[in-house]
C-alpha positions as CSV (number, residue, x, y, z in Angstrom):
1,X,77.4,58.4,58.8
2,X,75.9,57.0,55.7
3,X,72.4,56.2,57.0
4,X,72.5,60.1,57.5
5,X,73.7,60.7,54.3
6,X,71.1,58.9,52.6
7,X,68.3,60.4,55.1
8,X,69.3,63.6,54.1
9,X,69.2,62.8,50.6
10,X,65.9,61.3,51.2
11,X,64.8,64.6,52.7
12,X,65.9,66.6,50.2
13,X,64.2,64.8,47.1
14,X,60.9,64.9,49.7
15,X,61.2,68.5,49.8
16,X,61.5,69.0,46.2
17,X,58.9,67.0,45.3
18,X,56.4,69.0,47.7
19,X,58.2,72.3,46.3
20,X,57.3,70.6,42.5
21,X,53.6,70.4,43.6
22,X,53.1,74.1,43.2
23,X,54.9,74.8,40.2
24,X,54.4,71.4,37.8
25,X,52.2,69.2,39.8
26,X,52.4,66.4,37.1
27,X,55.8,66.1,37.7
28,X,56.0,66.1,41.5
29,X,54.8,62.2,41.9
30,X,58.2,61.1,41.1
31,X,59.9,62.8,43.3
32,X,57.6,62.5,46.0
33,X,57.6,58.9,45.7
34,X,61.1,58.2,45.8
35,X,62.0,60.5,48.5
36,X,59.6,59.0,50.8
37,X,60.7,55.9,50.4
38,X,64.3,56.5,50.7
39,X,63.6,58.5,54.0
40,X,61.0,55.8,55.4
41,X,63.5,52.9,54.7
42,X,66.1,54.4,56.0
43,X,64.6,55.6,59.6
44,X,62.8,51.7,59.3
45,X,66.6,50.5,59.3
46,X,67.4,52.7,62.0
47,X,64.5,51.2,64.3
48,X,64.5,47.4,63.1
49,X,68.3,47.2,63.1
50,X,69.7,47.9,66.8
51,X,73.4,49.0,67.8
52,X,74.7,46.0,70.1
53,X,74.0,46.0,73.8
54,X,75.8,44.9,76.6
55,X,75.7,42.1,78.0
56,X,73.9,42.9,81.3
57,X,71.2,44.9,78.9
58,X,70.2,41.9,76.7
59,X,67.7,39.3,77.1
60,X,67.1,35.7,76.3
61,X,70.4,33.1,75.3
62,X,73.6,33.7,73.3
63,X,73.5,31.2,70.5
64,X,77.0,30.6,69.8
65,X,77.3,33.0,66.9
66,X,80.0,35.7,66.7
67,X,81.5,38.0,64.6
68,X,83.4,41.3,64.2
69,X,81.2,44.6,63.3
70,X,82.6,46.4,61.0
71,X,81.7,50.1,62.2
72,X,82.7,49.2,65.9
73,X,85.7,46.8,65.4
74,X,84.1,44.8,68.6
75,X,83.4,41.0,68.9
76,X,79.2,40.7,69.0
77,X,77.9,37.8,70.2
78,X,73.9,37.0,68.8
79,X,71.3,36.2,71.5
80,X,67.9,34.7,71.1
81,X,64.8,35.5,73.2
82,X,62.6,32.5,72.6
83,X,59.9,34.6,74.2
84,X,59.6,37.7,71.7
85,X,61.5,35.4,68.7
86,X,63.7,39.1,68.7
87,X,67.6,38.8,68.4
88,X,70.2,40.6,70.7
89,X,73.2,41.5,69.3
90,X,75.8,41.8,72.5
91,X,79.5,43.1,72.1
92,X,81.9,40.7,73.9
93,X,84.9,43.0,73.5
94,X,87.6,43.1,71.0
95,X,88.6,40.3,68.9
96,X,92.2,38.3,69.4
97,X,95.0,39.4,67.1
């Protein structure tokens, strides 16, 4: 919900700087700048950070950390794939009460 929130904020600032190149080039750079960076970081965050998989889905071994994810609520379990060095995060099921 926030990541598109701040993508479409992102977006938006892009667009206004590329509207602000016709009508005050000089001041278009700001906006152009900022906006593209917001929007790149955020879809970067999108691709570097996965949601968790299952655990049939992930590869490599689970490490021993867990926690709770706070947008889910579910118990996620980290795995390491020596191979690739990339880490798995695997949801386990819902924490005890």
């Amino acid at each position: 919900m926030l990541r598109n929130l701040v993508l479409g904020f992102g977006l938006l600032v892009l667009a206004i700087g590329l509207a602000l190149l016709w009508v005050q080039p000089s001041q278009a750079f700001g906006a152009l700048v900022f906006g593209g960076l917001l929007t790149l970081g955020t879809l970067f965050e999108r691709w570097r950070y996965k949601a968790a998989q299952t655990p049939q889905s992930a590869r490599g071994q689970p490490t021993g950390e867990r926690f709770v994810d706070p947008e889910s609520g579910d118990l996620v379990e980290v795995w390491y794939d020596a191979a690739t060095g990339e880490r798995s995060y695997v949801r386990v099921g819902k924490p005890a009460a």
